[in-house]
C-alpha positions as a Markdown table, in Angstrom:
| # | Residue | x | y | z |
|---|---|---|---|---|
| 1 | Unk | 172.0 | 143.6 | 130.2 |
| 2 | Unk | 171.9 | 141.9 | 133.7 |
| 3 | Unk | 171.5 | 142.9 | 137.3 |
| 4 | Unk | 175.3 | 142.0 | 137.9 |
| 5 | Unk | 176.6 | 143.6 | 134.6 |
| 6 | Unk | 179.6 | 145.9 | 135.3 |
| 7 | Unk | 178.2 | 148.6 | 132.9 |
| 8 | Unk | 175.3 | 148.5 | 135.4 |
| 9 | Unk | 177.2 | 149.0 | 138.7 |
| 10 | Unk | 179.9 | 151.5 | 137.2 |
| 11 | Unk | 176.6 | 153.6 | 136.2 |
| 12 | Unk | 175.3 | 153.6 | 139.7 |
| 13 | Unk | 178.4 | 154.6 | 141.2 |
| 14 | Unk | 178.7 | 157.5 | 138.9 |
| 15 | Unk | 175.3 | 158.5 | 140.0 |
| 16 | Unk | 175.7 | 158.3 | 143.5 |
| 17 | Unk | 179.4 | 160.2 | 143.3 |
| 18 | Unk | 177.4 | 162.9 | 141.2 |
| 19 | Unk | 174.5 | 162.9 | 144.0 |
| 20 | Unk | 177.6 | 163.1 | 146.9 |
| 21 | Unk | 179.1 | 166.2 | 144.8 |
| 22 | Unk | 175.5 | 168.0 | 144.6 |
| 23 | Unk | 175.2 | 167.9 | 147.9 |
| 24 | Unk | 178.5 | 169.3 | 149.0 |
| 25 | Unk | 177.8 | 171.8 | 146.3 |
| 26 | Unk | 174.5 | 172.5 | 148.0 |
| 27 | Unk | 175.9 | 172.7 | 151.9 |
| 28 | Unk | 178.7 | 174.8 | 150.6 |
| 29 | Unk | 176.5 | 177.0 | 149.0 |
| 30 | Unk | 174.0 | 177.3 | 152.0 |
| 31 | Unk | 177.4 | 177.6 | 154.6 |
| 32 | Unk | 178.0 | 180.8 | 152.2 |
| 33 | Unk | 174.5 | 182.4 | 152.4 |
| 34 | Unk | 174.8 | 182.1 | 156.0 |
| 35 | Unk | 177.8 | 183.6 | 156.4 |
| 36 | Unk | 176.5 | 186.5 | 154.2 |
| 37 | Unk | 173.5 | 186.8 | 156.3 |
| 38 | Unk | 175.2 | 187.0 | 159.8 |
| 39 | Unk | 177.6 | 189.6 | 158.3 |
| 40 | Unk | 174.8 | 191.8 | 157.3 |
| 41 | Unk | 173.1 | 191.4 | 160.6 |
| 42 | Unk | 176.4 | 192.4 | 162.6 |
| 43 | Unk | 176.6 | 195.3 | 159.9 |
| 44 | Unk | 172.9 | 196.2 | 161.0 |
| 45 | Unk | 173.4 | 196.1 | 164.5 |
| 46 | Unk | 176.7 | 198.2 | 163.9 |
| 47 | Unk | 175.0 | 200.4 | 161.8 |
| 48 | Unk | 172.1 | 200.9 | 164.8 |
| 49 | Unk | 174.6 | 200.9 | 167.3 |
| 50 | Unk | 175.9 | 204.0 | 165.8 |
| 51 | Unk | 172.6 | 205.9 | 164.9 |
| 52 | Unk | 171.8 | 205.1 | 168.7 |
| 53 | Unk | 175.1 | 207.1 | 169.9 |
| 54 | Unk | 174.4 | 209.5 | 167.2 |
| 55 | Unk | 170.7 | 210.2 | 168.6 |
| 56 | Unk | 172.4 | 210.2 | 172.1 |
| 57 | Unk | 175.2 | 213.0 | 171.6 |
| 58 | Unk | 172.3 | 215.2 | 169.6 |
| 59 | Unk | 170.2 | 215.2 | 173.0 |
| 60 | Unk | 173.5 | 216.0 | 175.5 |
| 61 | Unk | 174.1 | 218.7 | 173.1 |
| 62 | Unk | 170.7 | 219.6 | 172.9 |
| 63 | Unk | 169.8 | 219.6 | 176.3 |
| 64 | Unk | 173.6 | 222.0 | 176.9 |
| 65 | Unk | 172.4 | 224.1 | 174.8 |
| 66 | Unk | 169.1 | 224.9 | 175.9 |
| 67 | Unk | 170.3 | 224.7 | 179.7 |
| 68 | Unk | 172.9 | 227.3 | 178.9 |
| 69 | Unk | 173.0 | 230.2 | 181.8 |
| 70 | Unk | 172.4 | 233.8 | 181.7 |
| 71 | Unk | 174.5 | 236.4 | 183.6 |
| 72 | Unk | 174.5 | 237.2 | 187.2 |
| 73 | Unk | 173.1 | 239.7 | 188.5 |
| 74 | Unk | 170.7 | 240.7 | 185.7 |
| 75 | Unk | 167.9 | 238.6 | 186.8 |
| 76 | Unk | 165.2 | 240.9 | 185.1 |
| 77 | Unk | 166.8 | 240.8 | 182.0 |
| 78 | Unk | 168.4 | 244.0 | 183.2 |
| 79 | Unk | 170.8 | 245.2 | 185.8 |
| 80 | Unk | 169.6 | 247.8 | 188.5 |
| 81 | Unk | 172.2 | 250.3 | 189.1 |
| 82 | Unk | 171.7 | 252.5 | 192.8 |
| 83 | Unk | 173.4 | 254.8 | 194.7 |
| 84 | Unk | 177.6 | 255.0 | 194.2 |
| 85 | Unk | 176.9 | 253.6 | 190.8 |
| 86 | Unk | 176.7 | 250.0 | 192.4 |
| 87 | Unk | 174.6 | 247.2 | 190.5 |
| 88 | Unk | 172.2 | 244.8 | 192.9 |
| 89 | Unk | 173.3 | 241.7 | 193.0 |
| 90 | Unk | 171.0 | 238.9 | 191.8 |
| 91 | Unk | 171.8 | 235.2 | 190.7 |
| 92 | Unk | 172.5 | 233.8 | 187.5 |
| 93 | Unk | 169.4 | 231.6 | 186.2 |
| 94 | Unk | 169.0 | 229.7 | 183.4 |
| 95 | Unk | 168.7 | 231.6 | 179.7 |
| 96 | Unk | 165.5 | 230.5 | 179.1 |
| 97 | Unk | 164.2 | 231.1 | 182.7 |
| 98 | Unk | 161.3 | 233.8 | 183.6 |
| 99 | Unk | 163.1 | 236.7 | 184.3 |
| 100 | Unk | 162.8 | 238.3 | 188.0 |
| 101 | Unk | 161.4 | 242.2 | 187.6 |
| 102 | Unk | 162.7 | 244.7 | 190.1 |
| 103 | Unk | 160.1 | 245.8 | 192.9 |
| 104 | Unk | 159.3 | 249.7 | 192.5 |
| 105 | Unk | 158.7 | 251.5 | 196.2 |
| 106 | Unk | 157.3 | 255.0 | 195.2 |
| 107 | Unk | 157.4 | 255.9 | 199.5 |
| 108 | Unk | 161.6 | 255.8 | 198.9 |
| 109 | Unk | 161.1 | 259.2 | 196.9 |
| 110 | Unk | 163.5 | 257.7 | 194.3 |
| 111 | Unk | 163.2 | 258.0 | 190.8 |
| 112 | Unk | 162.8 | 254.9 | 188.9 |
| 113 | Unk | 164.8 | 254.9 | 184.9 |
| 114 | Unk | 164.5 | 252.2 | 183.4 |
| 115 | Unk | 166.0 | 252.2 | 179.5 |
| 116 | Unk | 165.7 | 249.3 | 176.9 |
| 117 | Unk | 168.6 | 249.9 | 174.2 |
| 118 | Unk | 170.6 | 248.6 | 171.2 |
| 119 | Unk | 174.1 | 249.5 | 171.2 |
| 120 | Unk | 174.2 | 249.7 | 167.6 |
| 121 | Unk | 170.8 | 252.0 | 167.4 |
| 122 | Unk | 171.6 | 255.9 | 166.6 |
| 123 | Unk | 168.7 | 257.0 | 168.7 |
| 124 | Unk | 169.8 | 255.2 | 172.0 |
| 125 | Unk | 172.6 | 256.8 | 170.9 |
| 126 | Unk | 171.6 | 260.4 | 170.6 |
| 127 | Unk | 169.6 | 259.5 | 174.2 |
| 128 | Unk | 172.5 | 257.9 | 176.1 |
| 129 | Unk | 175.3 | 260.6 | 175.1 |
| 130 | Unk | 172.6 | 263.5 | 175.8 |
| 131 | Unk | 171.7 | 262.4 | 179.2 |
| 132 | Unk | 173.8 | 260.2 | 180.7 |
| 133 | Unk | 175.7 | 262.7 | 182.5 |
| 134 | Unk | 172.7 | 264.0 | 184.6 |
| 135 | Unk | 171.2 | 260.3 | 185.3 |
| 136 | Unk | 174.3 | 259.1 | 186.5 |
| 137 | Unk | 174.3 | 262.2 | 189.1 |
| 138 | Unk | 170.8 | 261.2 | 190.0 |
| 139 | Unk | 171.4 | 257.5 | 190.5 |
| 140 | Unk | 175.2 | 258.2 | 192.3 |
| 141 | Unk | 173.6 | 260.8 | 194.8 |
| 142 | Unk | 171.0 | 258.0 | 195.8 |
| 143 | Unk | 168.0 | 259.9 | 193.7 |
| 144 | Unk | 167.7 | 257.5 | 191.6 |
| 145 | Unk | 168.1 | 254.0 | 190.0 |
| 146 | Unk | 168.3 | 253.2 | 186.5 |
| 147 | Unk | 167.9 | 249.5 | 185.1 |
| 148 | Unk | 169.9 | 248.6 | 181.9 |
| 149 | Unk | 167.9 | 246.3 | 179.5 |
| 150 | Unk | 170.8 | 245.6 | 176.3 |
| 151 | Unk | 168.4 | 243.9 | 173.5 |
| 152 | Unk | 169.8 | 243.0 | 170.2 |
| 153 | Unk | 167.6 | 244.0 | 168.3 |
| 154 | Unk | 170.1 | 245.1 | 165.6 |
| 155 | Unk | 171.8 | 242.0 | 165.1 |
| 156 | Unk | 171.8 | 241.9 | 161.9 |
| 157 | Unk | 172.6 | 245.7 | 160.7 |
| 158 | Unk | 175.8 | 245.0 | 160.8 |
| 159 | Unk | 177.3 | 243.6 | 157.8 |
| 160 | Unk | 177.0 | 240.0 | 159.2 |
| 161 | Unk | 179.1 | 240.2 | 161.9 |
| 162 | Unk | 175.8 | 240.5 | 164.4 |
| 163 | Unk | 177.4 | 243.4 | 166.4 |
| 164 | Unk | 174.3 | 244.2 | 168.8 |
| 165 | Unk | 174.6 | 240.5 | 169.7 |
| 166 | Unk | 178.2 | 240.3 | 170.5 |
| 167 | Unk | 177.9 | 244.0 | 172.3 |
| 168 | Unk | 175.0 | 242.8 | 174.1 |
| 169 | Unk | 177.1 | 239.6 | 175.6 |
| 170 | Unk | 179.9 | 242.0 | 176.3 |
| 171 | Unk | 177.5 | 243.5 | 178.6 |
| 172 | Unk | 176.3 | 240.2 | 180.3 |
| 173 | Unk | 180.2 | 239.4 | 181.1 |
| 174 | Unk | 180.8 | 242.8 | 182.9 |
| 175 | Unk | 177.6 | 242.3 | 184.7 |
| 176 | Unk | 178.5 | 238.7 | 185.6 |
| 177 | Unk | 182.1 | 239.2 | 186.8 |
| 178 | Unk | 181.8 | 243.2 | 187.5 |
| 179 | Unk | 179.0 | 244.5 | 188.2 |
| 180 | Unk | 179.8 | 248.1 | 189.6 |
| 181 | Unk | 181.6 | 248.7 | 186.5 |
| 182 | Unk | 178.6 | 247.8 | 184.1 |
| 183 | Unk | 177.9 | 252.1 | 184.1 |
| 184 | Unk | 181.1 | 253.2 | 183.0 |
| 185 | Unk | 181.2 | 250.2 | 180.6 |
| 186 | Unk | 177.8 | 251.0 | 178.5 |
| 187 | Unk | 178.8 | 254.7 | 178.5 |
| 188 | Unk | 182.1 | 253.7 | 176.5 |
| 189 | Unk | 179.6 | 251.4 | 174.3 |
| 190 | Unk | 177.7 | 254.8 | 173.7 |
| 191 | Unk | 180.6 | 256.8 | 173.4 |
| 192 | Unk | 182.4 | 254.8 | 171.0 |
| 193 | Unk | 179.0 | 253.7 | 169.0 |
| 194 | Unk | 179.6 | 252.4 | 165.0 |
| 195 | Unk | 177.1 | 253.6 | 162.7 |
| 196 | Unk | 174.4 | 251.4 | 161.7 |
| 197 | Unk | 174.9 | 249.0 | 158.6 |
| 198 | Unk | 178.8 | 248.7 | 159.4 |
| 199 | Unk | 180.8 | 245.7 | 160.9 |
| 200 | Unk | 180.8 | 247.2 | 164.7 |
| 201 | Unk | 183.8 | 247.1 | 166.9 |
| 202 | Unk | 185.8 | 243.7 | 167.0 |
| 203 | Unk | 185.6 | 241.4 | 170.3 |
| 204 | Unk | 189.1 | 242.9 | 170.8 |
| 205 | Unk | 188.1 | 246.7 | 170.5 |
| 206 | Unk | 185.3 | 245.3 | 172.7 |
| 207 | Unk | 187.4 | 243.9 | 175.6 |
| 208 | Unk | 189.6 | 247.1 | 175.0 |
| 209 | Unk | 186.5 | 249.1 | 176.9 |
| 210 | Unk | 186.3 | 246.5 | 179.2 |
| 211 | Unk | 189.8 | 247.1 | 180.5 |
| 212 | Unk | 189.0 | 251.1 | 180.3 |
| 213 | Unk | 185.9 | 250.5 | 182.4 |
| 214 | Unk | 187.4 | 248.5 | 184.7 |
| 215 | Unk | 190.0 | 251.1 | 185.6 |
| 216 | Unk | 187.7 | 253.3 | 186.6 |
| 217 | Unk | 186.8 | 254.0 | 190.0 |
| 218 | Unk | 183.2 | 252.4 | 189.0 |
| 219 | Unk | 184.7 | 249.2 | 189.9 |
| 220 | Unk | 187.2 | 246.5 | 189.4 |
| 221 | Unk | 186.7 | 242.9 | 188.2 |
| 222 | Unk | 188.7 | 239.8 | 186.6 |
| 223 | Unk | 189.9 | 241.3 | 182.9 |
| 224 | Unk | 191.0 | 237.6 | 182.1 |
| 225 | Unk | 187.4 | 237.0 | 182.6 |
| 226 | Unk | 185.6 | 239.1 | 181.0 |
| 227 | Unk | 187.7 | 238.8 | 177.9 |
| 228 | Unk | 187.2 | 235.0 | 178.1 |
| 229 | Unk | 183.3 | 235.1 | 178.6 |
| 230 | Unk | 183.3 | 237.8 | 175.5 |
| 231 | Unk | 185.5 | 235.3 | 172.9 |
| 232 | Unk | 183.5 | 232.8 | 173.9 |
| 233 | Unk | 180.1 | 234.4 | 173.2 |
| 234 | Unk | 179.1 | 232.5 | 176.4 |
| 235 | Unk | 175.7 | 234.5 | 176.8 |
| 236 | Unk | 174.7 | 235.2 | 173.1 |
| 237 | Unk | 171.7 | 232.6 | 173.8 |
| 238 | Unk | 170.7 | 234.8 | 176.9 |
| 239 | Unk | 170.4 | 237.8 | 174.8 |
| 240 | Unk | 169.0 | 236.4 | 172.4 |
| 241 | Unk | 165.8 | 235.0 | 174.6 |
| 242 | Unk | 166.0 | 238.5 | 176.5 |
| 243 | Unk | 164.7 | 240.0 | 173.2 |
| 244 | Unk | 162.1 | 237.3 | 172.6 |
| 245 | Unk | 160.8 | 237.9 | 176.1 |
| 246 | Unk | 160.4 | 241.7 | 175.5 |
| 247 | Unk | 159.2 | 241.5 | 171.6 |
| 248 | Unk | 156.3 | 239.0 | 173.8 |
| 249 | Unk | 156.0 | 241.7 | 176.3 |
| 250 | Unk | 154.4 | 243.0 | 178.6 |
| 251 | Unk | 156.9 | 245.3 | 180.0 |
| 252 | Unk | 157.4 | 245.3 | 183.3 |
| 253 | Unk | 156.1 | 248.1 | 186.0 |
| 254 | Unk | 154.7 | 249.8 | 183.2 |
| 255 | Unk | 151.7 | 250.2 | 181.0 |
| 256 | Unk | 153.8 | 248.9 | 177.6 |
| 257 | Unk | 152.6 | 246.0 | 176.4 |
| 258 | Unk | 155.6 | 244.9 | 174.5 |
| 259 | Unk | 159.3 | 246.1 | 172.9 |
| 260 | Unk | 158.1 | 247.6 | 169.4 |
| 261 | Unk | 161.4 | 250.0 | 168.8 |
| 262 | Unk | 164.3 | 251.2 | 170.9 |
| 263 | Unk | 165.2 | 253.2 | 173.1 |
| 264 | Unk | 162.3 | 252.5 | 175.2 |
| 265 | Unk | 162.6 | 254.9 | 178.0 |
| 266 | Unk | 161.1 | 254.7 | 181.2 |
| 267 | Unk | 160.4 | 257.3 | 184.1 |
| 268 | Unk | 158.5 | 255.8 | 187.4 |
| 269 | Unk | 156.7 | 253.2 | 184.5 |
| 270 | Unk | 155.8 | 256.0 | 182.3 |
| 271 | Unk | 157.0 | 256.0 | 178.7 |
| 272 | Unk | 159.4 | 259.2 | 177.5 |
| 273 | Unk | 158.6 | 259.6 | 173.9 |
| 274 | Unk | 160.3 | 263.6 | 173.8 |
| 275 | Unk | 163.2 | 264.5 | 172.4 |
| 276 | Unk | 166.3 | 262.2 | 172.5 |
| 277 | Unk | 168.6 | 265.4 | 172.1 |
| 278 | Unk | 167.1 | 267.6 | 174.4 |
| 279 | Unk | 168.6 | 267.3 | 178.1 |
| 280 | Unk | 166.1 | 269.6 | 179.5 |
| 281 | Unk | 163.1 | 268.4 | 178.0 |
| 282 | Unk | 163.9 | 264.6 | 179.7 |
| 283 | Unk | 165.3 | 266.5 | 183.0 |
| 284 | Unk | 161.6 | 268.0 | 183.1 |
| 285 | Unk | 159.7 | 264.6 | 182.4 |
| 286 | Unk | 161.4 | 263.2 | 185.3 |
| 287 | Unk | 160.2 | 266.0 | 187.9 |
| 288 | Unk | 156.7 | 265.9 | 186.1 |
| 289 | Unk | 157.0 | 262.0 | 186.6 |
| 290 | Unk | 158.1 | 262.0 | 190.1 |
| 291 | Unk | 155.6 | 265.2 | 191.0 |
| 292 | Unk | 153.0 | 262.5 | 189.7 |
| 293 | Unk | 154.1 | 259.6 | 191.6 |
| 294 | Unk | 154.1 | 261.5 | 194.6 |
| 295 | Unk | 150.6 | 263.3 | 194.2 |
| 296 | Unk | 148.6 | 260.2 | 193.5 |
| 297 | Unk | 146.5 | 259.1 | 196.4 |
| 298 | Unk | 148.0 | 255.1 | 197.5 |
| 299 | Unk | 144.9 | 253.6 | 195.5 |
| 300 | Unk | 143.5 | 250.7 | 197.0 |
| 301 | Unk | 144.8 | 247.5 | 197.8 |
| 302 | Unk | 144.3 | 244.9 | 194.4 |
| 303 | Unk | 144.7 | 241.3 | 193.8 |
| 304 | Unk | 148.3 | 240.2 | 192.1 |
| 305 | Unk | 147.8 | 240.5 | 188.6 |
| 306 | Unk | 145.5 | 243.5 | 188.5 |
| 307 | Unk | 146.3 | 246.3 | 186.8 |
| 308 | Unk | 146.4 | 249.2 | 189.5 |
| 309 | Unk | 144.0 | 252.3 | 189.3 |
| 310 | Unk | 146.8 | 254.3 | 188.5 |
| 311 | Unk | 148.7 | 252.4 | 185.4 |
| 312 | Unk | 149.4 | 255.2 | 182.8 |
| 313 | Unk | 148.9 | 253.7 | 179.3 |
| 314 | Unk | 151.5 | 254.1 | 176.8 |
| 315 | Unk | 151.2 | 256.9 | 174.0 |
């Protein structure tokens, strides 16, 4: 067969066709892989793009959360009531913040009560309903102060529906929007305790004390409020820490070293541990408590921080 045979030449340009048709096979094939690869890069980038906002909405939330606030004027984790049945004022600081303790002046001749309770606890219970009528005389006449600690420590003694907690908060809301009427509000608390181990009042029977507190002459305050800050469990987190703090300890003005049951009962930063039911038997703990504060020589100046000469240690 010869160079210029047509057999020849009609096999060449069957080749060449067949090398053309490869090829466009080839770039059609690589236009395809390419277009798969940038559309799994965009889907990456999507999918990061996402996991980015994701990460980004956890930390606001995050960082709301721990920056929540706790309630005015209960700086120490506590509100000081004084004379008329008025609370100090104090502002409100963060939840997690150091709390502020309330200075003790022995030379005003007041007595100094300080109480850590659990609304849901019997035995602040039995304590509160047995004495509350002569330590309100004693802090209305100007004789004395008490400070308020609310600790949940009960929270869950209640058939899940964490009553101490929500009690507690109730307690932060009167004290944030109505101070004065905080007294007659943890009395109703008291007077209207559930037993232990049972669901506890609702947030309406709850705001239901609020509006009977509030119509005292303890004090007035916003009920729209109140019953908003309560619904909205607005300083459960506050409580919460509040009992961290004083499970940690060391309490306050006092010898204690930390919370290890309720009621803990103060007189002049010396721990109660009498009767709960006995009226008289705390009535004579405060005089012996006062006679004490009163007959101990002013020790000497210390540095801040240093237990004073005088601290009583806890029984």
């Amino acid at each position: 067969m010869t160079q210029g045979d047509p057999a020849q030449r009609n096999n060449n340009s069957e080749r060449r066709a067949a090398a053309r048709d490869k090829a466009r096979a080839l770039r059609e094939a690589h236009r395809k892989q390419e277009r798969r690869r940038k559309a799994v890069v965009r889907s990456t980038v999507i999918a990061l793009v996402v996991a980015a906002a994701a990460v980004v909405a956890v930390v606001i939330v995050s960082s709301i959360h721990t920056t929540s606030r706790g309630p005015a004027n209960m700086a120490s984790d506590g509100i000081l009531i004084g004379t008329g049945l008025k609370a100090k004022r104090t502002p409100a600081a963060d939840a997690n913040a150091k709390p502020v303790s309330n200075k003790t002046d022995a030379s005003s001749g007041k007595v100094s009560i300080v109480t850590y309770v659990d609304y849901l606890c019997p035995y602040c219970g039995t304590f509160e309903r047995t004495n509350a009528a002569q330590i309100g005389k004693l802090v209305k006449s100007g004789a004395a102060t008490v400070e308020i600690h609310p600790i949940p420590l009960l929270a869950s003694h209640s058939a899940g529906t964490k009553y101490s907690l929500r009690a507690d908060n109730a307690a932060a809301c009167l004290a944030n929007y109505a101070p004065d009427s905080f007294w007659t509000f943890n009395r109703e608390l008291f007077e209207n305790q559930p037993e232990e181990n049972t669901a506890g009042l609702t947030n309406q029977q709850l705001k239901s004390l609020v509006k009977k507190a509030l119509t005292t002459k303890a004090g007035t305050g916003s009920y729209d409020s109140v019953s908003k800050c309560i619904d909205e469990g607005r300083y459960d987190t506050w409580a919460q820490n509040a009992l961290d703090r004083t499970l940690t300890g060391p309490i306050p003005n006092s010898s204690v070293k930390q919370l290890k049951g309720t009621p803990l009962v103060l007189v002049n930063g010396k721990q109660y541990q009498g009767a709960l039911d006995d009226a008289d038997e705390f009535r004579a703990f405060i005089v012996k408590a006062q006679a004490d504060t009163y007959s101990t020589p002013t020790p000497t100046p210390v540095p801040t921080g240093s237990p004073t000469p005088t601290a009583t240690k806890a029984g």
